[in-house]
Backbone as numpy.savetxt, mean C-alpha at the origin, in Angstrom:
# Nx Ny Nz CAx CAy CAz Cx Cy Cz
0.27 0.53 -37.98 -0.60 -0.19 -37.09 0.06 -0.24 -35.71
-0.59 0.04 -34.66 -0.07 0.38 -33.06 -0.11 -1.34 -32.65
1.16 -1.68 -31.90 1.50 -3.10 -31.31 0.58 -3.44 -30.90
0.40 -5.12 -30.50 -0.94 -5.12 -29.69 -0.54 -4.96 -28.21
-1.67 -4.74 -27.94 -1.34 -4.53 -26.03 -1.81 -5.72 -25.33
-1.19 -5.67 -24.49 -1.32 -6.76 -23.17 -2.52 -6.53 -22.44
-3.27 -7.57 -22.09 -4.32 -6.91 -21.30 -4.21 -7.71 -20.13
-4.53 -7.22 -18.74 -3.58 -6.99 -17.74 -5.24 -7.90 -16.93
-5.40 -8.92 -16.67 -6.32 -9.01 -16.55 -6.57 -9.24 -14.60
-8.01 -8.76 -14.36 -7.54 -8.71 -12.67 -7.74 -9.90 -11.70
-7.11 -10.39 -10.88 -6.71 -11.43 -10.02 -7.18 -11.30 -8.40
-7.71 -12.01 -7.84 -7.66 -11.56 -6.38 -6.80 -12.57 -5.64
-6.79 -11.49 -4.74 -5.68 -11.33 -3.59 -5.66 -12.84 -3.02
-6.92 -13.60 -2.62 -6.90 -15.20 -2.59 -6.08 -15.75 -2.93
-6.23 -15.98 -4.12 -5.89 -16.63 -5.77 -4.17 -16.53 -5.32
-4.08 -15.11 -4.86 -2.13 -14.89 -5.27 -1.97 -15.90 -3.52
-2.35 -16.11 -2.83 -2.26 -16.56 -1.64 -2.23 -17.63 -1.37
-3.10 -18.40 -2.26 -3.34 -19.54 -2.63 -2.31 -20.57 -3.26
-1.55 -19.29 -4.65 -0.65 -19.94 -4.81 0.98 -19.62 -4.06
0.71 -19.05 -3.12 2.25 -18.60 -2.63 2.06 -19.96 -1.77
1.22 -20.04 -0.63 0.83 -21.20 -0.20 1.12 -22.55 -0.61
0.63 -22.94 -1.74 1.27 -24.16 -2.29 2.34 -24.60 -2.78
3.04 -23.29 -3.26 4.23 -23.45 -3.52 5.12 -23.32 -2.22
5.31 -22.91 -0.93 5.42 -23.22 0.05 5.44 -24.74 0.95
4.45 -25.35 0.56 3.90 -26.51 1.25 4.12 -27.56 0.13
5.17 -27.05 -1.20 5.63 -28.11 -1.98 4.69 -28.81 -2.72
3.23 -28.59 -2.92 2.34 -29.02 -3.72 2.57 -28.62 -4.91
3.31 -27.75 -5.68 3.04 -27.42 -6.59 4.99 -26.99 -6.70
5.63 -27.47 -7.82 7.04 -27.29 -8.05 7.50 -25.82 -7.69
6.71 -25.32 -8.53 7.36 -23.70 -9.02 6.30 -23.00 -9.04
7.11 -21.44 -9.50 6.23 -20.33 -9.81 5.57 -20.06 -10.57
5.95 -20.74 -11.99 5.57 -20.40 -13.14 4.10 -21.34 -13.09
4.04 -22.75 -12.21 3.43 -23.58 -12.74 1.89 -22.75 -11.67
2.19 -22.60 -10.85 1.51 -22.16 -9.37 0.61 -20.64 -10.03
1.36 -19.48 -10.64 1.41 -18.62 -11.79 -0.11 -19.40 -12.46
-0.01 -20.08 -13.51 -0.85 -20.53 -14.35 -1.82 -20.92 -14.31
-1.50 -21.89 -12.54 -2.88 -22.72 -12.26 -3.72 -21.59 -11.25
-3.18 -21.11 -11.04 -4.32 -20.00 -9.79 -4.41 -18.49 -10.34
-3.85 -18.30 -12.04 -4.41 -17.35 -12.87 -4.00 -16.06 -12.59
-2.78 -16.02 -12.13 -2.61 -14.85 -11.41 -0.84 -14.26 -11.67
-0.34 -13.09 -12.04 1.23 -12.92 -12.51 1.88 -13.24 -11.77
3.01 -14.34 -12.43 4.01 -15.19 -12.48 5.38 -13.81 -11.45
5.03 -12.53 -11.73 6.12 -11.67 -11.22 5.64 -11.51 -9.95
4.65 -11.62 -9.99 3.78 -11.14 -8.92 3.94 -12.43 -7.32
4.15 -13.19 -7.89 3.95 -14.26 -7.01 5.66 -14.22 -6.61
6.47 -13.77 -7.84 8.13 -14.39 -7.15 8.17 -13.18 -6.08
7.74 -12.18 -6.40 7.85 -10.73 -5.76 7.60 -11.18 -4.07
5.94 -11.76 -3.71 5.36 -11.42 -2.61 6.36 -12.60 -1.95
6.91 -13.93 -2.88 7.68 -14.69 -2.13 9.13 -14.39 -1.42
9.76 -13.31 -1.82 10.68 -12.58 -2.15 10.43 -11.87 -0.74
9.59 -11.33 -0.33 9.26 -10.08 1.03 8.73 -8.86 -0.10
8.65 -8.76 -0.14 8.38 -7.27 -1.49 6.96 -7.33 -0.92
6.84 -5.81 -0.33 5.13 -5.61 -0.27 3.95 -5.25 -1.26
2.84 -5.42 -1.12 2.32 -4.61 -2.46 2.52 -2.95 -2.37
2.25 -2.33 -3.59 2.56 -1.18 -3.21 1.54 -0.16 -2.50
0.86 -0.78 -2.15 -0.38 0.42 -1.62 -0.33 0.04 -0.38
0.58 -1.19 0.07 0.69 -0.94 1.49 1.92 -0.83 2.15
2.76 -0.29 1.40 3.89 1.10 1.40 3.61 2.13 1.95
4.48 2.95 3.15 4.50 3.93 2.74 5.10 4.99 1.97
4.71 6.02 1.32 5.38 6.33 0.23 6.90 7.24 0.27
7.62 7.48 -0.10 9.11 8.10 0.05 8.51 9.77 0.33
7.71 10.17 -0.19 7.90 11.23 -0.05 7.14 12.09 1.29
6.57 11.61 2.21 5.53 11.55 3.53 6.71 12.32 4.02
6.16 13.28 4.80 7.34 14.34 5.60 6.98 14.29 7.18
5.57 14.10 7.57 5.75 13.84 8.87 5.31 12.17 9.57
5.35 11.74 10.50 5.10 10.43 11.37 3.63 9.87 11.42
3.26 9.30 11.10 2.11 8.71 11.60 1.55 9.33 13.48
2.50 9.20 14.47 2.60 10.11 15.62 2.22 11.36 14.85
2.88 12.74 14.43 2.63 13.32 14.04 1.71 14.33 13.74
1.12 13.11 12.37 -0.12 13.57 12.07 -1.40 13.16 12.96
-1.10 12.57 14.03 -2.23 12.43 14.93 -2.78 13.43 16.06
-0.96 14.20 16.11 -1.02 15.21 16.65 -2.25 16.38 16.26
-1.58 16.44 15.38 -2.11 17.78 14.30 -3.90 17.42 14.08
-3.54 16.17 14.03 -5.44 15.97 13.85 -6.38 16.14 15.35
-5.13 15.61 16.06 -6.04 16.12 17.71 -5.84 17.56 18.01
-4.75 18.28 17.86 -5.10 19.88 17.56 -5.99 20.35 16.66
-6.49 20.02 15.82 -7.92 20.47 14.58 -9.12 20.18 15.68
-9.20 18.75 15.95 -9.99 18.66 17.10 -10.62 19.37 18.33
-9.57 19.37 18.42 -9.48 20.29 19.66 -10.15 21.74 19.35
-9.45 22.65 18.27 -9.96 23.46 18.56 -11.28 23.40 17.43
-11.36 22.45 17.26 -13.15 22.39 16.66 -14.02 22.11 18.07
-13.69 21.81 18.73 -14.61 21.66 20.05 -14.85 22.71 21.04
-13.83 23.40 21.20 -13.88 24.80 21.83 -14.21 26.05 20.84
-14.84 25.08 19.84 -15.97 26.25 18.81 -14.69 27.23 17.76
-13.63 26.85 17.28 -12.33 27.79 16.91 -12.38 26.68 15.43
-12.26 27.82 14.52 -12.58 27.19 13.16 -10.88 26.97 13.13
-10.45 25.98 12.74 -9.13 25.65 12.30 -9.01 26.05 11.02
-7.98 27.64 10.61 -7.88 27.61 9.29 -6.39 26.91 9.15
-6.53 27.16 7.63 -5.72 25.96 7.03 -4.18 26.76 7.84
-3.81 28.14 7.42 -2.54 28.86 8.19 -2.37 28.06 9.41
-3.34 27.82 10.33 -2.91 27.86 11.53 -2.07 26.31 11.86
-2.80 25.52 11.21 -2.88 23.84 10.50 -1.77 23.47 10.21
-1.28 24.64 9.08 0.08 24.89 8.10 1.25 25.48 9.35
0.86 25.95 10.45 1.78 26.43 11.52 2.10 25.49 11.82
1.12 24.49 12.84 1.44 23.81 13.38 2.51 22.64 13.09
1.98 22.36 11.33 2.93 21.05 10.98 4.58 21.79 10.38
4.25 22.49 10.74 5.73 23.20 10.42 6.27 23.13 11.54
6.00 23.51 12.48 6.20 22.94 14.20 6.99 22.04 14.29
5.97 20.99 13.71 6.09 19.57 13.81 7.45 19.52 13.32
7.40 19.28 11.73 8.37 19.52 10.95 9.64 19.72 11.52
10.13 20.79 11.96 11.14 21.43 12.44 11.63 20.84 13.82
């Protein structure tokens, strides 16, 4: 027979805000208790109190060029989409190698 599983149930972003908030402003002791009453993971709450971002608003380790960068490269696509010049992907792939380097 397969363990039982956890079911992971979903929380909004309020809720976790709500209780970082009160536990902040001393209404509420702790994490665990703050956790329980606003329904939302107990890790989750020490984490965002902690500085720890969520992860989707990370950026990720493996990104090779700048935010600058890629703005470049998107105003060169631009560009030559306006002076009627199909941007193939090679030329695209030149440029951020450019970059790159």
């Amino acid at each position: 027979m397969a363990p039982p599983t956890t079911i992971q149930l979903p929380y909004n972003k309020g809720h976790l805000l709500l209780a970082i908030s009160s536990i902040n402003s001393t209404q509420i002791p702790s994490a665990r208790c703050a956790a329980s009453l606003y329904h939302v993971p107990e890790a989750t709450v020490r984490s965002r109190r902690a500085g720890t971002r969520a992860r989707r608003n990370c950026e990720p380790n493996s990104r090779k060029l700048t935010a600058l960068e890629e703005e470049v490269i998107v105003r060169y696509i631009l560009g030559l989409d306006a002076r009627r010049f199909a941007p193939t992907l090679s030329t695209v792939r030149n440029m951020a190698d450019k970059l790159f380097a």
